[in-house]
C-alpha positions as CSV (number, residue, x, y, z in Angstrom):
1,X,81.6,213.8,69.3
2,X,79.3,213.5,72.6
3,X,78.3,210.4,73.7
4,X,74.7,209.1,72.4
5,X,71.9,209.7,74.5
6,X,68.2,207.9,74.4
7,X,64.6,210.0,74.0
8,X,61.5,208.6,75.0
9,X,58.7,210.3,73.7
10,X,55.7,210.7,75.3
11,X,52.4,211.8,73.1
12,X,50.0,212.7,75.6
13,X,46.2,213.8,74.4
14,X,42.5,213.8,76.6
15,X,41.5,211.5,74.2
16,X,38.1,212.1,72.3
17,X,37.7,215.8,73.4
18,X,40.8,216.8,71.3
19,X,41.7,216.0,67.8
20,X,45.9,215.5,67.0
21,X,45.5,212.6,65.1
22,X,43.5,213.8,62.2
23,X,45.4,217.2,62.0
24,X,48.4,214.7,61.5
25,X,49.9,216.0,64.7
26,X,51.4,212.7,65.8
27,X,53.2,212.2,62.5
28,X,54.6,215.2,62.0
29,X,55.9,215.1,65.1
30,X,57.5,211.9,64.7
31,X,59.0,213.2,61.1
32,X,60.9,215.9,62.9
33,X,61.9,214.1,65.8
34,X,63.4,211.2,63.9
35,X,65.1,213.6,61.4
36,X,66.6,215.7,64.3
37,X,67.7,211.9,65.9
38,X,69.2,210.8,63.1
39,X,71.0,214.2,62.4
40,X,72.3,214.3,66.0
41,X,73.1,210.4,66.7
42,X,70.6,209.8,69.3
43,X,68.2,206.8,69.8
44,X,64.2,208.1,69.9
45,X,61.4,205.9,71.1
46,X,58.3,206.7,71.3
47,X,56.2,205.3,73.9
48,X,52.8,203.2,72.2
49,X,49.4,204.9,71.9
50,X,48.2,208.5,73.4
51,X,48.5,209.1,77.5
52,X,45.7,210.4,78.8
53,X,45.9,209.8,82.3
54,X,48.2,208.8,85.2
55,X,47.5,205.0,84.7
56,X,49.4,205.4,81.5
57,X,51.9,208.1,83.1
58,X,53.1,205.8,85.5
59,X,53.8,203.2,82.8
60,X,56.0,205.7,81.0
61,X,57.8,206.6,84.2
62,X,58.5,202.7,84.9
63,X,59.7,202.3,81.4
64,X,61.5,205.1,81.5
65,X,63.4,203.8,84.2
66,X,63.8,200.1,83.0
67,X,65.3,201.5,79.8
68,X,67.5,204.1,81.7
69,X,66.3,206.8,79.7
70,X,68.4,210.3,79.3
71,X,65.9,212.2,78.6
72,X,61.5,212.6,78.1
73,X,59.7,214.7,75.8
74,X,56.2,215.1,76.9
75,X,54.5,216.2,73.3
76,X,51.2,217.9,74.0
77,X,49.4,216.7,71.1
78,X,46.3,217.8,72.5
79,X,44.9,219.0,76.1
80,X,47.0,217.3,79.0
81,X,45.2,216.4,81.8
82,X,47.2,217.6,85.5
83,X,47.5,214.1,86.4
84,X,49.4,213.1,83.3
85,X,51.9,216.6,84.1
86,X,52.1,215.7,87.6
87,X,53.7,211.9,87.2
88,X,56.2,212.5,85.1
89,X,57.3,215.8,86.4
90,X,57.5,214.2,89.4
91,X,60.6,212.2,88.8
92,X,64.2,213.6,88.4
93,X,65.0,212.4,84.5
94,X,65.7,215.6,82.3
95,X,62.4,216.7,80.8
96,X,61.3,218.7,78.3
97,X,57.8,219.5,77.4
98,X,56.2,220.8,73.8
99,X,53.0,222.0,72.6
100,X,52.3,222.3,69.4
101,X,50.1,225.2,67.8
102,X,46.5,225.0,66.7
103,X,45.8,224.2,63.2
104,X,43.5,227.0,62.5
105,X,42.5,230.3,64.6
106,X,38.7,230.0,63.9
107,X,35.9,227.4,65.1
108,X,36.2,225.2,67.6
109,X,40.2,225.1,69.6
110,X,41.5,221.4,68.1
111,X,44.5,221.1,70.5
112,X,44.3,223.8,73.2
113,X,47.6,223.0,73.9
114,X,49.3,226.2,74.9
115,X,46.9,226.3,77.8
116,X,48.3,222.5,78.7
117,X,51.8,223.8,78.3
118,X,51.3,226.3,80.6
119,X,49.0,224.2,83.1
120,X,52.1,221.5,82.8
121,X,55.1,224.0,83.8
122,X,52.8,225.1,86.4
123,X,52.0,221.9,88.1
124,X,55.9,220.8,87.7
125,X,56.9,223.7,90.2
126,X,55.0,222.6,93.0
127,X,56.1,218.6,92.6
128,X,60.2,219.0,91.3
129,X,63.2,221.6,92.0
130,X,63.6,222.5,88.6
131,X,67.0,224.6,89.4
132,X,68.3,220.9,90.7
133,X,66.1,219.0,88.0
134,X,64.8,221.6,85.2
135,X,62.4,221.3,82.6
136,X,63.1,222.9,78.9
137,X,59.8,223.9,77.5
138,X,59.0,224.0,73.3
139,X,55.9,225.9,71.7
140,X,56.2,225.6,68.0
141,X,55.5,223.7,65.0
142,X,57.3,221.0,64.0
143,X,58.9,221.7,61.0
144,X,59.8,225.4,62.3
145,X,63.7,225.9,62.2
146,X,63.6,228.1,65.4
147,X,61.8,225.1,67.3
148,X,64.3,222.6,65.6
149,X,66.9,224.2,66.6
150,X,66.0,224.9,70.4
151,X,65.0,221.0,70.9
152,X,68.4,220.6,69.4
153,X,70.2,222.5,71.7
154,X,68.6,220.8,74.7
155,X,69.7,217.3,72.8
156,X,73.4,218.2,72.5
157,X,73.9,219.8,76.0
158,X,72.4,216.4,77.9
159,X,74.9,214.6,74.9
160,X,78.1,216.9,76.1
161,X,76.8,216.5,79.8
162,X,76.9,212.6,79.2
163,X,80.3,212.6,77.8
164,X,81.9,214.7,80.2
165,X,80.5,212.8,82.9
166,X,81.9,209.5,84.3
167,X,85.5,210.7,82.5
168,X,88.5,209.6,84.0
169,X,91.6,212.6,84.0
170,X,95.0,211.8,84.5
171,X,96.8,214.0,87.0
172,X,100.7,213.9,86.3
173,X,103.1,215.4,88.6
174,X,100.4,217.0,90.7
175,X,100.0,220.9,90.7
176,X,102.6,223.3,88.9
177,X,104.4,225.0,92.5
178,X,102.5,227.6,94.4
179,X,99.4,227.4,91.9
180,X,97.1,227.0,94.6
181,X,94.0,228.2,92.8
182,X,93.8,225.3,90.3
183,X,93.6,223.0,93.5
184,X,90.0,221.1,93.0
185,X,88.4,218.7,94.9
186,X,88.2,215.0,93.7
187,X,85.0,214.4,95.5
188,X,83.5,217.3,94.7
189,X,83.9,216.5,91.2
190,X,83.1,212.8,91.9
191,X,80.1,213.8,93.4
192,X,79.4,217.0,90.7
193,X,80.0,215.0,87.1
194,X,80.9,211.8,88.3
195,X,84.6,212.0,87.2
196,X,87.6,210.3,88.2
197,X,91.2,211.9,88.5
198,X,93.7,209.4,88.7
199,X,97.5,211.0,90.0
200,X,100.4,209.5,88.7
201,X,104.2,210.7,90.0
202,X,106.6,212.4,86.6
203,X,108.1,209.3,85.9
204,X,105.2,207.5,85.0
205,X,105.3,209.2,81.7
206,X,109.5,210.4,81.7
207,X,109.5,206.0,81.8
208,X,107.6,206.1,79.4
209,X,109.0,208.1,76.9
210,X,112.0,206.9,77.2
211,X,110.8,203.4,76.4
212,X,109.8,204.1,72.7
213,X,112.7,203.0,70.1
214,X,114.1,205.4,68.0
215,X,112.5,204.7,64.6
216,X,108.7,205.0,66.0
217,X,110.1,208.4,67.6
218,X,111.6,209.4,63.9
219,X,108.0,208.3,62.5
220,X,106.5,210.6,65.0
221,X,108.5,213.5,64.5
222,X,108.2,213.6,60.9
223,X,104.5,213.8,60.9
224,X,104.7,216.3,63.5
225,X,107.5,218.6,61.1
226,X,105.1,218.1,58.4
227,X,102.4,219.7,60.1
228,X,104.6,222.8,61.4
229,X,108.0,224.6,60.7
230,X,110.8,223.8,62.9
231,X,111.9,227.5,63.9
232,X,115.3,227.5,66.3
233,X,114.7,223.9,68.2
234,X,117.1,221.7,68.5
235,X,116.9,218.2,67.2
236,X,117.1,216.6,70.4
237,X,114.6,218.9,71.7
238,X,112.5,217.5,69.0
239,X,112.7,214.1,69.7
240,X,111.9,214.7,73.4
241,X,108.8,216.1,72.6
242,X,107.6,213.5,70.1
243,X,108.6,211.0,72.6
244,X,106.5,212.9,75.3
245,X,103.3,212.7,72.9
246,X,104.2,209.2,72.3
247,X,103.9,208.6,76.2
248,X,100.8,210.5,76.8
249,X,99.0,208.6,74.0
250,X,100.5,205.4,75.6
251,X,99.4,206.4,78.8
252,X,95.9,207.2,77.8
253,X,95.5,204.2,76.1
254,X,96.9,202.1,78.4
255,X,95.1,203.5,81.6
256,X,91.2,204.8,79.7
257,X,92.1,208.4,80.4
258,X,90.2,210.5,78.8
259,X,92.6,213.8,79.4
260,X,95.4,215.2,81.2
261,X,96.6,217.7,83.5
262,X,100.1,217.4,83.4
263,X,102.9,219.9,86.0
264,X,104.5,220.7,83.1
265,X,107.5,223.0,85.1
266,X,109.7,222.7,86.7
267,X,110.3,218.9,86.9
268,X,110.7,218.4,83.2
269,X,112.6,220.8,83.0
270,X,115.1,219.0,85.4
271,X,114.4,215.3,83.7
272,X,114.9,215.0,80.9
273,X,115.1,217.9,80.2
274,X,112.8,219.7,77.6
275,X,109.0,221.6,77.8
276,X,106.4,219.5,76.7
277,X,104.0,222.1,75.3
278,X,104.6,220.9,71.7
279,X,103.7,217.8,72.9
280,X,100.2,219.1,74.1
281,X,99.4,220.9,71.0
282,X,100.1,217.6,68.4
283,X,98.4,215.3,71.1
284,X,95.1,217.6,71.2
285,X,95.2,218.2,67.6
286,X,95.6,214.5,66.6
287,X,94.1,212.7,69.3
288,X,91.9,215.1,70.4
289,X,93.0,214.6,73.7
290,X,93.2,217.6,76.4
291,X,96.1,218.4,78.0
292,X,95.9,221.1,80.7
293,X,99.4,222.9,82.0
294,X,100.2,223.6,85.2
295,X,98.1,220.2,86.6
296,X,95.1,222.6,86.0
297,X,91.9,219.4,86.5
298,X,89.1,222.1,85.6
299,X,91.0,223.4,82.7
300,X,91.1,219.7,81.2
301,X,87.2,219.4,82.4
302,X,86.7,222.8,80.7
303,X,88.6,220.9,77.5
304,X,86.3,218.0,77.7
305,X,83.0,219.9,77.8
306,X,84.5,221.8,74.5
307,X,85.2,218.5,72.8
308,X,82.0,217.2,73.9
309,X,80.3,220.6,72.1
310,X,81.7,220.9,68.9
311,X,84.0,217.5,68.3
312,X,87.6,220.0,68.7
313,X,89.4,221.0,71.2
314,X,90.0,224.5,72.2
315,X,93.0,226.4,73.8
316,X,93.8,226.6,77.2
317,X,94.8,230.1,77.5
318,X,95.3,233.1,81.0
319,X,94.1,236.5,80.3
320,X,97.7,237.9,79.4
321,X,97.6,241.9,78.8
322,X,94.2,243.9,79.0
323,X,95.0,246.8,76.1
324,X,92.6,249.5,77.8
325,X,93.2,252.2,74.9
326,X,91.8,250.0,72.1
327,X,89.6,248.3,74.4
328,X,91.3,244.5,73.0
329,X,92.7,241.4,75.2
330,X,95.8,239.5,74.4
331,X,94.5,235.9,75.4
332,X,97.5,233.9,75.2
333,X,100.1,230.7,76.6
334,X,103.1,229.3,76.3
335,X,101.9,225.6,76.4
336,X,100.0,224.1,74.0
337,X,97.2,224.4,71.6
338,X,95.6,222.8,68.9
339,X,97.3,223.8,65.1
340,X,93.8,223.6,63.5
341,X,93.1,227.1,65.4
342,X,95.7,229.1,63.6
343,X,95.5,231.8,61.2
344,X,96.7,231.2,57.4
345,X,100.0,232.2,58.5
346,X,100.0,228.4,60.2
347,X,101.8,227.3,63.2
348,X,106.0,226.8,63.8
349,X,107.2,224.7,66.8
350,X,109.7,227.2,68.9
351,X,111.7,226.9,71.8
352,X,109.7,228.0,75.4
353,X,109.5,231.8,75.0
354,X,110.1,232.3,78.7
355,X,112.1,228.9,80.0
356,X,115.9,229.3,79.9
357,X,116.2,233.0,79.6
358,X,117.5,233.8,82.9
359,X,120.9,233.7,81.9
360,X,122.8,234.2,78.3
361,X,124.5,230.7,78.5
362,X,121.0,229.2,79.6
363,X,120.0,226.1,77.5
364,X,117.4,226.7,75.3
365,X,114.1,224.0,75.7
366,X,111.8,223.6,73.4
367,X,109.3,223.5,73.3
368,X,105.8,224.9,72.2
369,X,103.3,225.9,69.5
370,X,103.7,229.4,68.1
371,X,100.6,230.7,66.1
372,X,97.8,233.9,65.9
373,X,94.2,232.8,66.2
374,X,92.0,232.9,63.1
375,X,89.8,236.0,63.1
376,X,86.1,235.3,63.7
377,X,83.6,234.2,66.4
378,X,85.0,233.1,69.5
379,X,83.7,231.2,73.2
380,X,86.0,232.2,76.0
381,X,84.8,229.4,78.7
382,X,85.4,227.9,82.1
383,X,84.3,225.2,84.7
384,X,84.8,226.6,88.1
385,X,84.6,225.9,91.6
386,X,85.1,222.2,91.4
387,X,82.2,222.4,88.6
388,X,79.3,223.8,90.6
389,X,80.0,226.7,88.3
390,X,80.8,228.1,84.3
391,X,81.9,231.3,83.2
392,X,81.5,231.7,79.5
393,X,81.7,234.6,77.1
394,X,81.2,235.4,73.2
395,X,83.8,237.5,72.0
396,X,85.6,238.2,68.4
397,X,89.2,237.6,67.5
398,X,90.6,240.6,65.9
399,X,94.0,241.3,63.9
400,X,96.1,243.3,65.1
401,X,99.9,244.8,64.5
402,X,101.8,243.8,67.1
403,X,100.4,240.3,67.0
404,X,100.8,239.5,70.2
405,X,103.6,237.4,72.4
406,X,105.2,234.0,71.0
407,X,103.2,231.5,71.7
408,X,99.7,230.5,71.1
409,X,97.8,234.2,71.2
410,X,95.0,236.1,69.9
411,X,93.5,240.0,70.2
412,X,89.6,239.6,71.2
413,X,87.1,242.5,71.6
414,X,83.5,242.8,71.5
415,X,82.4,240.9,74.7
416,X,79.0,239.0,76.0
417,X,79.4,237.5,79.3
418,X,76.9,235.3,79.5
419,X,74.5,237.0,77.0
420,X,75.5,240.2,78.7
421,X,77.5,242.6,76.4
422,X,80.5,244.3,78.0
423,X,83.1,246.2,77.9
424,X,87.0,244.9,78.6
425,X,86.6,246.8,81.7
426,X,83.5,244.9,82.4
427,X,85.6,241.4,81.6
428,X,88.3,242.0,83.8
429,X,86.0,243.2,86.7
430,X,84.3,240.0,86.9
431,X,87.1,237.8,86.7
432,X,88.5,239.5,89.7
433,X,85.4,239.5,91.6
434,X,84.3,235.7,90.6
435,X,87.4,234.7,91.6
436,X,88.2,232.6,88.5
437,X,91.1,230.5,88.1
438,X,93.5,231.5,85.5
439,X,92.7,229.2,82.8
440,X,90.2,229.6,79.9
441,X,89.1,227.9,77.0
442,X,88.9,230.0,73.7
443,X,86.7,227.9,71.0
444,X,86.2,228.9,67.3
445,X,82.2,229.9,66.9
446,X,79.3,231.1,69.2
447,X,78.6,228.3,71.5
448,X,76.9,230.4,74.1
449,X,73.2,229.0,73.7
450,X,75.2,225.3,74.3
451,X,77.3,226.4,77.2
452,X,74.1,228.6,79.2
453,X,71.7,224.9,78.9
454,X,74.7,222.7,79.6
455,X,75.0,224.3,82.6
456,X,71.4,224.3,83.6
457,X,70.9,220.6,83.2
458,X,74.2,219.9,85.5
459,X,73.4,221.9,87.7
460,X,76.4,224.7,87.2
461,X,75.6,228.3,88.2
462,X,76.1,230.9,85.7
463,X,78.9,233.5,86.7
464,X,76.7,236.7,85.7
465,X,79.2,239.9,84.5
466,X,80.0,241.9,87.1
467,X,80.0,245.9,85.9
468,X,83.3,247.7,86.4
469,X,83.6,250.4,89.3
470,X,85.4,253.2,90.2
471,X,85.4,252.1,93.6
472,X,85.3,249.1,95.6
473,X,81.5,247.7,96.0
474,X,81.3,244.4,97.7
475,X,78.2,243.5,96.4
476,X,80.5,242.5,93.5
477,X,82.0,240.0,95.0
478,X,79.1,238.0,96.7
């Protein structure tokens, strides 16, 4: 799933005026921490002794840097002094800081710790940008589920940030024609995540393909008919498309690409000849690796970051027909998608719904996957604007008669943007006034707590829903 990240923890005390140890704070602590580490596949050391003051802070902060550290958790035990809060909140690593509640509410205060939580937050304003470099802040005792669960949130959004980051996506055949808003910057994204794209001309994978003999094709398409129906494509249609996966899996493997964006019309179309959208789906539902359409780089970034968050791919989908009466969205494509996200009905390869229909004597191409969502919890998501920005909202897939156009499709209603409920009207207002590119990522479950605190710790902003008007208000669009 998302790349391993190491937590140094930090127990930090006024030693002698407060009292952790013999209210078993430290080893509680530890018990959760290690079961939460061991539950998420992340390495957790915990720095010797209490910190009391900024000798002892400085030693964490050089250690921390030695080790190369993803992340601190300043545990206040007991009281922290300012000094303590201001060294390590002085760096850039990710930081998070918890305080642990007082034992009893009578007699003498044990810990006072909520005071040092809020002294610590306080004191980390006026010495870090925390929109550039944020602190996550935990009040809570250890073994309560709520606190378990919001440390381990913070733990899997710097784990997804760390596996998108420093990817390397192959770029084939540049953009689809005209398709100017999926155009991104390669710095920018360089400079934003740290990935790579690496361009390759259409016959870097056509060569490919064509290089594979025919019995590991036969192998390849056999597996691929016994995971869907073959409805109306030709053999040889077939066989171009499990040599196309064959090529992209080659390609990956041979260059370290982690996923694709791939121009999947019109060249393809022209040699040798086929669609490769079947491809996409068996290579993303196998291999788990992303292949945009249309040369789309933030739709196979927006693919990454949903790997990274739940271990699956999602499905790249536009926003296809807005059903105002019933207040229901057709998401939907006619490339690929990953099998696992159909209904019980399963999935069928078909010929390209739209390719070849110009004409009655038109060859039909195959080819692509054709299946209805599961109903159930869904994340609608985006990376934008060459990743300085995310879109994401909670929605549900609902059935509905007609199911929608062939292809990969489902009917969603009951929206959250960004924790926001909304209406359709509401969705499609603030797609148009963001601006977003035409490519989303629908994922089975509520991931919305992951998505809002992966972007904060890259540094994304949060497209906020914009309310639909009956007239223009450009306040919408700034």
């Amino acid at each position: 799933m998302a790349d391993q990240i190491d937590i140094l923890v930090v127990q930090a005390n006024l030693t002698g005026r407060y009292f952790p140890g013999p209210h078993c704070v430290w080893s509680r602590a530890e018990n959760a921490l290690r079961q939460l580490a061991d539950n998420l596949g992340c390495v957790l050391n915990i720095f010797p002794g209490e910190v009391a003051d900024a000798k002892a802070a400085k030693e964490v902060m050089a250690l921390a840097e030695v080790e190369a550290v993803d992340f601190i958790l300043l545990v206040h035990g007991g009281f922290t002094m300012g000094d303590v809060a201001r060294e390590i909140a002085s760096g850039d690593l990710p930081l998070g800081v918890w305080a642990i509640p007082e034992p009893t509410h009578t007699g003498d205060v044990q810990l006072n710790n909520f005071v040092s939580l809020n002294m610590t937050m306080s004191i980390a304003r006026g010495v870090r940008d925390l929109r550039a470099n944020p602190i996550q802040w935990y009040y809570g005792a250890p073994e309560d589920p709520a606190l378990q669960t919001r440390i381990s949130t913070t733990i899997r959004a710097l784990s997804a940030l760390k596996s998108v980051r420093n990817s390397r996506i192959g770029l084939v055949g540049g953009l689809a024609q005209t398709f100017y808003n999926m155009a991104v910057s390669n710095d920018g994204l360089s400079a934003r995540l740290g990935l790579e794209i690496v361009e390759y001309d259409m016959p870097a994978l056509t060569n490919l393909m064509e290089s594979f003999p025919g019995d590991h094709v036969a192998k390849e398409l056999e597996k691929m008919c016994s995971a869907a129906a073959v409805k109306g494509v030709s053999e040889h249609q077939m066989q171009l498309t499990a040599r196309c996966a064959l090529g992209l899996r080659a390609l990956a493997s041979r260059e370290g690409l982690d996923a694709f964006a791939v121009s999947d019309w019109p060249a393809l179309q022209e040699n040798p000849g086929m669609h490769p959208g079947s491809a996409f789906s068996w290579i993303e539902e196998v291999d788990r690796i992303p292949c945009s359409s249309e040369g789309d780089v933030l739709g196979a970034v927006t693919q990454l970051l949903a790997r990274a968050i739940s271990g699956r791919l999602g499905c790249l989908l536009d926003i296809t027909e807005p059903d105002l009466t019933n207040g229901r969205l057709q998401m939907w494509h006619g490339g690929g998608g990953p099998l696992y996200m159909a209904d019980d009905d399963g999935a069928t390869w078909i010929n390209h719904p739209m390719i070849g229909r110009e004409s009655p004597d038109s060859p039909a191409i195959g080819g692509v996957a054709d299946f209805i969502f599961r109903p159930g919890p869904h994340s609608v998501f985006r990376v934008a604007r060459d990743a300085t920005a995310l879109f994401y909202m909670q929605t549900e897939v609902a059935q509905q008669n007609p199911s929608g156009f062939d292809g990969c499709r489902g009917w969603m209603e009951k929206f959250r943007i960004a924790g926001d409920s909304a209406t359709l009207e509401d969705v499609l207002a603030t797609v148009m006034a963001h601006g977003l590119e035409h490519h989303f990522v629908a994922l089975p479950g509520d991931h919305s707590d992951l998505l809002a605190e992966f972007a904060a710790w890259s540094g994304m902003e949060v497209l906020a829903r914009r309310p639909f008007r009956n007239h223009l208000n450009v306040i919408d669009f700034t």
